[in-house]
Legacy VTK file of the C-alpha trace (Angstrom):
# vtk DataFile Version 3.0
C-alpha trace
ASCII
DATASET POLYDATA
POINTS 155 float
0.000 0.000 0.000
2.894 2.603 1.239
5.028 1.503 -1.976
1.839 1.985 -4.484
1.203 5.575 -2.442
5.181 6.430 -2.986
5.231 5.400 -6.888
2.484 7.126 -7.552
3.740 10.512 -5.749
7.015 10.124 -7.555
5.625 10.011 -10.823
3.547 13.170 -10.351
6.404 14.882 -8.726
8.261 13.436 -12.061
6.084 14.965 -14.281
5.097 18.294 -12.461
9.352 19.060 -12.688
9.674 17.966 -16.192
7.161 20.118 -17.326
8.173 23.152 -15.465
9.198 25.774 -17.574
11.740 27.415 -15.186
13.771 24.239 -15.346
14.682 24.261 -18.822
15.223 27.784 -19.153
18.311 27.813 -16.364
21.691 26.442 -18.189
23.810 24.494 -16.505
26.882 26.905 -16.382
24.490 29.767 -14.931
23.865 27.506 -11.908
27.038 26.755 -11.678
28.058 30.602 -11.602
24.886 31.544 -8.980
26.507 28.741 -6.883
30.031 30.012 -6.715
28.520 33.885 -5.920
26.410 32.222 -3.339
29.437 30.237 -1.492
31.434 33.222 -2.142
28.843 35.744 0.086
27.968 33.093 2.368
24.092 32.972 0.881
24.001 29.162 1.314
22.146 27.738 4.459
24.223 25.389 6.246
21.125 23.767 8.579
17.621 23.397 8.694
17.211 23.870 11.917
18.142 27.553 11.792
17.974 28.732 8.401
20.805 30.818 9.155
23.412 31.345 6.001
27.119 30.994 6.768
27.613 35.223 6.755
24.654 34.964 8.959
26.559 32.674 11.182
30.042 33.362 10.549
29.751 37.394 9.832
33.084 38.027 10.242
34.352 35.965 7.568
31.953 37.241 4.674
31.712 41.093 3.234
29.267 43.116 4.488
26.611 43.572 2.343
25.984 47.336 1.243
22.791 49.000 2.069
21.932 51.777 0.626
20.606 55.092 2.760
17.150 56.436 2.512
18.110 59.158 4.014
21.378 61.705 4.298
23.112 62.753 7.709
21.862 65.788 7.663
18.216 64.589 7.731
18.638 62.171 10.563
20.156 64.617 12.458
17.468 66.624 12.257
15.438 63.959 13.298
17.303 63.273 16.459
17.195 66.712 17.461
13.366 66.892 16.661
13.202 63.734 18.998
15.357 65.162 21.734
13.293 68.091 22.062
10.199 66.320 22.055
11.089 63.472 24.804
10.459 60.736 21.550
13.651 59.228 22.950
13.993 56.038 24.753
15.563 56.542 28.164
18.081 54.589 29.500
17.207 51.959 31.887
15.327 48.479 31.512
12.047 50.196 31.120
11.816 50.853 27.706
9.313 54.169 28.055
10.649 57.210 26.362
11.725 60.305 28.349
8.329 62.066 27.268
6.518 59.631 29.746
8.840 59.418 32.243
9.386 63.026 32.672
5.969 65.099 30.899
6.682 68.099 32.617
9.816 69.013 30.601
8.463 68.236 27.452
5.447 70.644 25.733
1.865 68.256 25.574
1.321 67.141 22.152
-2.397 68.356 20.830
-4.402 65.640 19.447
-6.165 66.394 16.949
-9.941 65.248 16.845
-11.540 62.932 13.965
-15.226 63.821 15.191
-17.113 66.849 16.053
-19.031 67.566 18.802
-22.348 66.782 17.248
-21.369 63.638 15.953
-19.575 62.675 19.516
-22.978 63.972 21.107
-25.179 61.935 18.406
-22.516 58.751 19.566
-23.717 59.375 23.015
-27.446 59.749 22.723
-27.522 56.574 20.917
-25.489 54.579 23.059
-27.250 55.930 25.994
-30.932 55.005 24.066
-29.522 51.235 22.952
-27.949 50.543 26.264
-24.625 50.043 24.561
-22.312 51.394 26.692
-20.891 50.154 29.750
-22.463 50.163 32.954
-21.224 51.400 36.640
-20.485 48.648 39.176
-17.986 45.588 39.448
-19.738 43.159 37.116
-18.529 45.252 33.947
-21.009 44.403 31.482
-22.928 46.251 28.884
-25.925 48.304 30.445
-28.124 46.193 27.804
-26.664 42.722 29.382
-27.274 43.607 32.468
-31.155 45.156 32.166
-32.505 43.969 29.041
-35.802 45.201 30.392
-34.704 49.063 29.986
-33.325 48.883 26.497
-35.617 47.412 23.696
-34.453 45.227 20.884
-32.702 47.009 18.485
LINES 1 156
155 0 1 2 3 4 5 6 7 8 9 10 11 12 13 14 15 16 17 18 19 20 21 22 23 24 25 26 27 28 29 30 31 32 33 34 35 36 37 38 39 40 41 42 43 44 45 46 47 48 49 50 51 52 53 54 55 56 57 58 59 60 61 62 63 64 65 66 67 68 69 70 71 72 73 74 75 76 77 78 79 80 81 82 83 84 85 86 87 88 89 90 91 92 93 94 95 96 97 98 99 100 101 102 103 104 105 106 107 108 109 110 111 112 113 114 115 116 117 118 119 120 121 122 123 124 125 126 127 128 129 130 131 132 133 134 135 136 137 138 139 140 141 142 143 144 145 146 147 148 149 150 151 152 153 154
């Protein structure tokens, strides 16, 4: 049964290679080429476990590969000083908050700006407060709608 199962797998496998397209288009001295550039940069995955190339692994022993800038110096400078003056900076410590939340009395309050007007926030409020969907007072902290179905009707 396993051996009729395995035949049969190979044979489609077989046939699904054979006829792809990408197969017969690649010579054999190109892959021979990609292959050397690949050892030679350290592209080739030496387990499966970790997936990990050799410059991956082994960085020191491969060229860094060259990334180019989005942006010049002079822009991210700009952008660090922007961030120092706001408090967008990450303080030092293990805490991880930025300086603008550890200290918000050196830093100026940043003005959110509101999606809604008041009528619509109003509107918002008069049907949530007709549907009983909002949340009600208390411990329990269900819907005002769970909790007295008999005050809200079915919407």
């Amino acid at each position: 049964m396993k051996t009729k199962f395995a035949a049969t797998a190979l044979i489609i496998a077989t046939g699904l290679v054979a006829g792809a397209p990408s197969f017969a288009e690649v010579a054999r001295d190109q892959v021979k080429a990609e292959l050397a550039a690949a050892v030679r940069s350290g592209d080739i995955v030496v387990t499966a476990e970790t997936g990990l190339g050799l410059n991956q692994l082994y960085p020191g022993l491969y060229p860094a590969k060259q990334v180019a800038a989005t942006l010049t110096r002079e822009q991210v400078k700009t952008e660090l000083a922007a961030a120092e003056r706001s408090g967008d900076v990450v303080a030092n410590g293990e805490i991880g908050l930025k300086l603008k939340e550890l200290y918000p009395s050196r830093y100026p309050v940043t003005q959110v700006q509101s999606s809604v007007t008041r009528a619509q926030v109003t509107a918002e409020l008069n049907e949530a407060m007709r549907t009983g969907d909002f949340m009600a007072s208390g411990e329990i902290g269900g819907k005002c709608k769970e909790l007295h179905p008999n005050m809200h009707p079915a919407s």
